[in-house]
C-alpha positions in Angstrom: 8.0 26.2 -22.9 11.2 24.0 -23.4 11.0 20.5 -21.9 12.4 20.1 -18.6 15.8 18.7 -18.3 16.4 15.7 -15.9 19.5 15.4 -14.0 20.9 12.0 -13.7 21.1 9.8 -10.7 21.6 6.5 -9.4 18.9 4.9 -7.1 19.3 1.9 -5.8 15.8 0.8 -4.6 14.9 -1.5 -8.1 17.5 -3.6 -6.7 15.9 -4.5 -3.3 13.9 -7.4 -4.9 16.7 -9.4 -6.3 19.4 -8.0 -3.9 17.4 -9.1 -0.6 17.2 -12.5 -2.2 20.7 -13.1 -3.2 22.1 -11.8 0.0 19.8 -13.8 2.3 20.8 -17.1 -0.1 24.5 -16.6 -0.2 24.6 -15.5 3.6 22.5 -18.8 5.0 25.0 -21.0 1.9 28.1 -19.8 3.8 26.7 -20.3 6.9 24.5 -23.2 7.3 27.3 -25.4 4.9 29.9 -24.3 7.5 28.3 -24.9 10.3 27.1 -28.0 9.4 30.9 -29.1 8.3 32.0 -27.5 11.1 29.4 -29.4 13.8 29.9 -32.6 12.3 33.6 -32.6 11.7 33.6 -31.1 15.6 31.9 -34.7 16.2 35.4 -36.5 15.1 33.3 -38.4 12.0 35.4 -39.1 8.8 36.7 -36.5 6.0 34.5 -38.2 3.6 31.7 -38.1 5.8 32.0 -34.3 6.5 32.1 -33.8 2.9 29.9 -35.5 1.7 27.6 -34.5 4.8 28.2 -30.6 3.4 27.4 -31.3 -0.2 23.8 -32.9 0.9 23.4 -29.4 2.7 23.9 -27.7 -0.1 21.7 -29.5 -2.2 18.9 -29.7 0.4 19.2 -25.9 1.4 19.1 -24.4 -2.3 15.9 -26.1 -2.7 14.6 -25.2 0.2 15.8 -21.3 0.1 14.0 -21.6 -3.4 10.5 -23.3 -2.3 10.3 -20.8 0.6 11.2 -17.8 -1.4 9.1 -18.8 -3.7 6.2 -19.6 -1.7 6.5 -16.3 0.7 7.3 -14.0 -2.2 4.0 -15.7 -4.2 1.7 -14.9 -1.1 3.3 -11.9 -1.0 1.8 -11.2 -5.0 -1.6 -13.0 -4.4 -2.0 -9.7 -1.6 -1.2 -7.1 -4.0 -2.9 -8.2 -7.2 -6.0 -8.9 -4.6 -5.8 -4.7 -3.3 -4.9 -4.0 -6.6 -8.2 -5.6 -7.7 -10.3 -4.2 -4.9 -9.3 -1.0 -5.7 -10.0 -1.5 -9.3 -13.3 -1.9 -7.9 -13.7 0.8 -6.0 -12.4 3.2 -9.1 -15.4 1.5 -10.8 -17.9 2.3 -8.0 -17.6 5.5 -6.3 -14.3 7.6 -8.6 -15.2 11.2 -6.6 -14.4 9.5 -3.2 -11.4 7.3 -4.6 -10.4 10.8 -5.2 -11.4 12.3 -2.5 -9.0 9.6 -0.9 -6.2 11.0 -2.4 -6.9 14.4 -2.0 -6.8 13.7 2.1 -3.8 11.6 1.3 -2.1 14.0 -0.4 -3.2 17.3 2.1 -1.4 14.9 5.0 1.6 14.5 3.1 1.9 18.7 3.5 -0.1 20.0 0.3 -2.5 22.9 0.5 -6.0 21.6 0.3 -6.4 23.4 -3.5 -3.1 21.9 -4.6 -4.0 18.5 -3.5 -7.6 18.4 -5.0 -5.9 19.6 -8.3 -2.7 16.9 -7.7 -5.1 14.4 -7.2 -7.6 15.3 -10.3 -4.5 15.5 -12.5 -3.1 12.2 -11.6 -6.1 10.4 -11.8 -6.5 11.7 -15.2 -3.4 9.9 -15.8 -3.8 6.3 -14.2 -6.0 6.3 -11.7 -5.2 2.7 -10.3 -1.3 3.0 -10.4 -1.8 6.7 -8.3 -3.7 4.6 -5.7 -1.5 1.7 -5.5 1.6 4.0 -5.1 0.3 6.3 -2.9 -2.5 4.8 -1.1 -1.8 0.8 -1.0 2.3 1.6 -1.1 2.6 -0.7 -4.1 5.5 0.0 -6.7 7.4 -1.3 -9.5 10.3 -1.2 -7.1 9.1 -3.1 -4.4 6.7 -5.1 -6.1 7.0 -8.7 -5.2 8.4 -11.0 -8.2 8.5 -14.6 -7.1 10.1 -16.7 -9.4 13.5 -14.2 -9.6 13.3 -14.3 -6.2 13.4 -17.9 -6.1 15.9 -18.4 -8.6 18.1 -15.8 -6.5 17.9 -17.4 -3.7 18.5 -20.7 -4.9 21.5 -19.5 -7.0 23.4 -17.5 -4.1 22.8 -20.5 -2.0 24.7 -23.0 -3.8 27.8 -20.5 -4.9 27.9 -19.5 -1.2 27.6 -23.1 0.2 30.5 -24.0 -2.5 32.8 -22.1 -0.5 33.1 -23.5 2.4 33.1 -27.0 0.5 36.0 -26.2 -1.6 37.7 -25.6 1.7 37.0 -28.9 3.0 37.7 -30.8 0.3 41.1 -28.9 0.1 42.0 -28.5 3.7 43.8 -31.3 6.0 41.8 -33.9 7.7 43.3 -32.4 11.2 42.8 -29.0 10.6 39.3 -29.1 8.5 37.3 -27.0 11.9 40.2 -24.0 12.1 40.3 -24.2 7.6 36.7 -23.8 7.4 35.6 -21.7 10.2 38.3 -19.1 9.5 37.6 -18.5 5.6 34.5 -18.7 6.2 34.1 -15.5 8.3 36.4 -13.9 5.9 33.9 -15.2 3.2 30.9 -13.6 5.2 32.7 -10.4 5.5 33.6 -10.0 2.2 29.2 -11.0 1.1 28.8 -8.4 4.0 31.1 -5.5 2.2 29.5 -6.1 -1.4 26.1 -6.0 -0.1 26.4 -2.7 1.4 28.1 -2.0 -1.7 25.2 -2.9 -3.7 22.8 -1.0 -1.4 25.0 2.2 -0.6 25.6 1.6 3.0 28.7 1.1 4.8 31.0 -1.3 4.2 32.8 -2.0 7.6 29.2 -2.1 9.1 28.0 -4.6 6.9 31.0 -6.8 7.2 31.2 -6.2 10.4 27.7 -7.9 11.0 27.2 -10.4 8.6 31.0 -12.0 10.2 29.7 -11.8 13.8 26.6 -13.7 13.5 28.0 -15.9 10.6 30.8 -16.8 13.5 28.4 -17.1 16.1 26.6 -19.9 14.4 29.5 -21.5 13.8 30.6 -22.2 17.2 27.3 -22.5 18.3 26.7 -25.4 16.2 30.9 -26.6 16.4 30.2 -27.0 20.5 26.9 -29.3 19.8 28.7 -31.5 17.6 31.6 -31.5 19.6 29.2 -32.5 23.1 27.1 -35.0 20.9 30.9 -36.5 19.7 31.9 -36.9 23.0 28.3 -38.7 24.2 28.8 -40.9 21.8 
């Protein structure tokens, strides 16, 4: 029998690990550095105090997009190598229900009970433990969780996003810093918006769309506190 030719295609789901990351740290860069230049500058403080203001931001929110990523994304490991082990165990204990598990898995899924006992015998032949973490615990080499990238993604995409907005400070007049910065930053969050769904296949007016609104939101949220806390003062 001549081996089966594969057609080609182009998945996008071993990106989701990375992708999630550097979106979420570019995204909150953009916004969080803007709205924080945008708050205090709304509070009639000094150029240099606004910039300078916006590059502690940046600083202080790359490490903290990387310690959280890092953190959630580790706990998120420690769970799967702890069912991975478990059911390592189990293999090792009782392998005719383990299989029996998949058999029931496999006969709710839509196979005939015959088809899914010999599925089931054939794959766990194979490798036992990665048929039960796919199909059982939901675990894959797509979506598996891989802290440190996500970390340094995170941390990355924070500081090139928060950039942005800085270089736009720095450059912009004294007078017109608010209108300067709030302005390229939603075009900044519509273009992260566009590439993302790029990246992930959606649509690309949705995406920009989205990621503008409540990038724009924040920032006038955050522009009318400074603004009341300037005129308290």
């Amino acid at each position: 029998m001549p081996p089966l030719r594969r057609h080609a295609e182009r998945h996008r789901t071993d990106r989701i690990g990375w992708l999630r990351a550097a979106v979420l740290g570019a995204n909150d860069g953009i916004v969080s550095t803007a709205s924080l230049v945008v708050g205090v500058a709304a509070a009639s403080t000094s150029p240099d105090t606004v910039l300078l203001t916006g590059v502690a931001g940046l600083v202080a929110g790359a490490m903290s997009m990387a310690a959280g990523e890092y953190v959630s994304v580790h706990s998120q490991a420690d769970t799967e190598r702890a069912d991975l082990a478990r059911e390592r165990a189990e293999l090792d204990a009782d392998p005719a229900a383990e299989q029996r598990e998949l058999v029931a898995i496999y006969i709710a899924r839509g196979l005939e009970p015959a088809l899914a006992t010999q599925v089931a015998a054939q794959l766990t032949r194979h490798d036992a433990l990665g048929t039960h973490a796919r199909d059982e615990l939901g675990i894959s080499e797509a979506f598996s969780a891989r802290p440190l990238q996500a970390a340094l993604a995170s941390a990355g995409s924070f500081a090139i996003g928060a950039a942005l907005p800085l270089a736009v400070t720095a450059a912009a007049p004294a007078t017109s810093v608010i209108a300067w910065v709030s302005g390229t930053s939603i075009v900044f969050l519509a273009v992260l918006g566009a590439v993302a769904a790029r990246a992930g296949g959606a649509g690309m007016l949705a995406g920009a769309w989205r990621v503008a609104f409540w990038g724009a939101l924040a920032m006038a949220i955050t522009a009318g506190v400074g603004s009341l806390f300037g005129a308290v003062v």
